[in-house]
N, C-alpha and C positions, 0 to 999 in steps of 0.2 A: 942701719940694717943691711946686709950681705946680700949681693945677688939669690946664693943658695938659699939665701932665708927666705927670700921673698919669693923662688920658686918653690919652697917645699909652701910654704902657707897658700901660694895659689892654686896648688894640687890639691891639698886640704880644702879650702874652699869650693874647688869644685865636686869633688867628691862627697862633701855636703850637700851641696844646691843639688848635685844628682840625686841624693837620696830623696831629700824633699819634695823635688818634681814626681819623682815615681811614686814616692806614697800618695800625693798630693792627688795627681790624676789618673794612676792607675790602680789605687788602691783606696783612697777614699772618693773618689767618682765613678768608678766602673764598680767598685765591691760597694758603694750605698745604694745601687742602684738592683731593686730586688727584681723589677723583671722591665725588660727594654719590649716596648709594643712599633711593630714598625710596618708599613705596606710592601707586599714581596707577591711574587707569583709562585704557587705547589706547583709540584710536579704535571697538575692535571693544567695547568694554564691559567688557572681563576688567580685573581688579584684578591688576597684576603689580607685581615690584618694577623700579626702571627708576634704570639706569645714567647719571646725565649723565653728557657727552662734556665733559671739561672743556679749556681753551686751555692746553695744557701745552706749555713747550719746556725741551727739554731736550741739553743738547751740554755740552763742557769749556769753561767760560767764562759759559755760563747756564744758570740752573734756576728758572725760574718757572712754577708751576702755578695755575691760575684754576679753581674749578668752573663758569661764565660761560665763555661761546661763543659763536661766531655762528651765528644760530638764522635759519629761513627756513621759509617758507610750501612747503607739497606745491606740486612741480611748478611753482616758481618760482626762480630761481637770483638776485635783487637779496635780501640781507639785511636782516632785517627791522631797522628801528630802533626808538628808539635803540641806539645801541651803548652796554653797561654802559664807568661810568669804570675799572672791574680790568681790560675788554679794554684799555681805550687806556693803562693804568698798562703793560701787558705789551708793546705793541704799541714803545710808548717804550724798555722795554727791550730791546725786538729790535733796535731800530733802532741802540742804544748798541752791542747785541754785532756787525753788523754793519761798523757804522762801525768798530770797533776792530778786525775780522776779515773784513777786504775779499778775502781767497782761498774763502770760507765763502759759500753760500747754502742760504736757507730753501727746503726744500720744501713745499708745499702740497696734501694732498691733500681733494677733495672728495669728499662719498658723495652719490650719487642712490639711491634703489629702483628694480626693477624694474618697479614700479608705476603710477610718476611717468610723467608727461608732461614732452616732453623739449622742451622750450618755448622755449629758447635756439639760438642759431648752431651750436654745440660739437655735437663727435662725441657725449657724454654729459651730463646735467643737473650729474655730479657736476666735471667738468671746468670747467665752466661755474659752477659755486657758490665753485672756486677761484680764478679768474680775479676773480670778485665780492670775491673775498678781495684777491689780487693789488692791484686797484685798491685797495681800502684803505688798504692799505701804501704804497703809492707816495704818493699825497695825501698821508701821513703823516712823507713824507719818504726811504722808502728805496729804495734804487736799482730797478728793472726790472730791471738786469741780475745782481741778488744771490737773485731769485727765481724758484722752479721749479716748473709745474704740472702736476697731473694729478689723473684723476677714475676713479672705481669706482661701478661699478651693483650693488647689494646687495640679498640677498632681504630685508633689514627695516633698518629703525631706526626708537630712537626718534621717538614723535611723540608731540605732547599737542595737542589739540581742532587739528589739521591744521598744526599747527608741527614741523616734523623740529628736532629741540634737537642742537646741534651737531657736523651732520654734516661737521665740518672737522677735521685732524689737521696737527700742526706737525712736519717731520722739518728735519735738515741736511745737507746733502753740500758737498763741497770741491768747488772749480770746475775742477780737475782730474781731479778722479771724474767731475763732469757731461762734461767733454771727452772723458773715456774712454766716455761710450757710444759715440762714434764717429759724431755728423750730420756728413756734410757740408755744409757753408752753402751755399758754392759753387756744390755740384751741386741742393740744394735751389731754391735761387733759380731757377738755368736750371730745371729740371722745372717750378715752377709758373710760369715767363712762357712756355715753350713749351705749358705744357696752363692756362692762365688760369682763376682762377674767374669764372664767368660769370653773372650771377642776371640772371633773365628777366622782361619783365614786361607785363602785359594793354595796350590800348591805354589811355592815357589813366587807367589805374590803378599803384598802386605796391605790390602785392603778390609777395611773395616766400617761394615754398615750394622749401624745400632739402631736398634729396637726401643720402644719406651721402656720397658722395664730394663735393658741395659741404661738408659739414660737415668729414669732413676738410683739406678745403682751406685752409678760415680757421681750420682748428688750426694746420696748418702757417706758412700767414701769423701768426700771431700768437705763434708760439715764435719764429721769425726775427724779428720787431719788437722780442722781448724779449733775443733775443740777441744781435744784428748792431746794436751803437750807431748812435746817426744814420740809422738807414734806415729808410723809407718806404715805403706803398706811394702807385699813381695807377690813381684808379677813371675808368673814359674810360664816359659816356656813348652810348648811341648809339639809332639809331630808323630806322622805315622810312620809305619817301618819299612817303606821302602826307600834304598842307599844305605850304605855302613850306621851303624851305632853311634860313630862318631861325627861323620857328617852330619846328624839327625840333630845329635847334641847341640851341636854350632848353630844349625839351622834355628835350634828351640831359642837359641840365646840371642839370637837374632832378631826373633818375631818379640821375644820379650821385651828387647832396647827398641822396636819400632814403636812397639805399646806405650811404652815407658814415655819415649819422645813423644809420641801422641797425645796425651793423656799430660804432661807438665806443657803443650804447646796450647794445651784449653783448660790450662789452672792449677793443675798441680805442680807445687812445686819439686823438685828434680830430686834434689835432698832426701825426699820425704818417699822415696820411693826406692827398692831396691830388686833387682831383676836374678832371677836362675834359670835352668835347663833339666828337663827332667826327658828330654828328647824323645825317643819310642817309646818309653820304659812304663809311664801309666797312661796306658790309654783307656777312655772312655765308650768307645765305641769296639765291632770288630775291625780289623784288618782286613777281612778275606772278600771287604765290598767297595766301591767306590765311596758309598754315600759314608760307611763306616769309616775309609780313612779322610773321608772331608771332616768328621767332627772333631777325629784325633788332632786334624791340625789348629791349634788354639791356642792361646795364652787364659791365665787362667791369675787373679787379681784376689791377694788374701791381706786382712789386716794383721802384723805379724803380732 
């Protein structure tokens, strides 16, 4: 046997034993392991014992349990990285059981506390840590429309030195169950192009403070993105008329890509959205007041 033979087979062989080691211990000892109970100190100083929340899924077809979660800062809904290689060993399997069971979607639910600052676009922080999830998944290959969110505000969880340790839960429902809650898309879409979401903004500034029925609103836009293939929303710019016609225009096209980025930076994807300038030309309020040209400055969010 040749030198070269006998390194190519040693490279073989270890590339082997690597795979084995990591199934071995990182895959069937950390993912049998449904929840790791251990003594640690909260935030308040008391010594408790503490539950991880581990990445379990479970349905006829798959049974993968992780102690490893996706874990996120207080009062933040982007997950913290990296992400452990057991999430993405599971994530991989989802996406097999999926693929193989296209009537099936993942449910995703997020937790916030009641504590948290609710720092995201979403009705709730924990709505919003799903969607963080949601994107995940998708990057990873699986469809938008096999995925289903929602979010719970809770009097506690875990946390350790200001990390909530995974406050995410994996369910499954058939897309026939999700059909049977009964949205209309139809009537959905008409409601929000007839009552539009609208975010406001200072002159010459790009701030945006939302109200619950605006947070509402972009829940509902973004269950319809995820559910109605191919559709889009168009964010139209717009401003008051004071400086030229055409600065105004620029100005509207501006505040529309600031929306735009705002709004794919808390879940919508970028793609799926597309931006105009309608600058002075419909305005909403008069001119001839302050308070009237504060409303004209706006963007204004239609399902196209």
């Amino acid at each position: 046997m040749t030198k070269k033979l006998l390194y190519l087979l040693g490279i073989l062989i270890t590339i082997l034993l690597g795979t084995y080691l990591y199934w071995l211990y990182c895959c069937n000892i950390c993912c049998q392991t449904k929840e790791i109970i251990l003594q640690a100190k909260d935030d308040s100083g008391e010594v408790r014992s503490i539950e991880l929340n581990g990445f379990n899924l479970s349905a006829e077809g798959i049974n993968f349990t992780c102690a490893q979660n996706f874990n996120f800062n207080q009062n933040e809904f982007n997950h913290i990285e990296p992400i452990k290689d057991s999430i993405k060993f599971g994530v991989n399997k989802l996406s097999e059981y999926l693929y193989k069971f296209p009537d099936q979607k993942v449910v995703i639910t997020g937790f916030a506390t009641v504590k948290e600052e609710n720092t995201s676009t979403f009705p709730n922080l924990g709505f919003a840590r799903a969607q963080e999830v949601k994107n995940f998944l998708i990057d990873n290959g699986i469809s938008a429309g096999q995925i289903k969110t929602q979010g719970e505000v809770v009097e506690d969880l875990i946390t350790r030195r200001k990390v909530i340790i995974g406050p995410i839960d994996f369910g499954f429902i058939s897309k026939k169950q999700d059909e049977g809650e009964g949205v209309d898309w139809a009537l959905l879409k008409k409601e929000l192009n007839d009552h539009p979401l609208q975010l406001n903004f200072n002159s010459g500034a790009a701030k945006i403070k939302l109200t619950e029925d605006q947070r509402k609103k972009i829940e509902d836009l973004t269950s319809y993105l995820d559910n109605i293939e191919g559709s889009v929303i168009i964010i139209i710019g717009h401003t008051d008329n004071q400086g030229s016609r055409a600065d105004n225009t620029r100005l509207g096209l501006e505040r529309a890509e600031f929306a735009k980025n705002y709004l794919s930076r808390n879940g919508i994807n970028p793609e799926r959205i597309e931006i105009n300038s309608k600058g002075p030309d419909e305005p909403v309020a008069t001119n001839n007041t302050a308070e009237g040209r504060a409303e004209n400055r706006l963007t204004v969010v239609y399902i196209k």
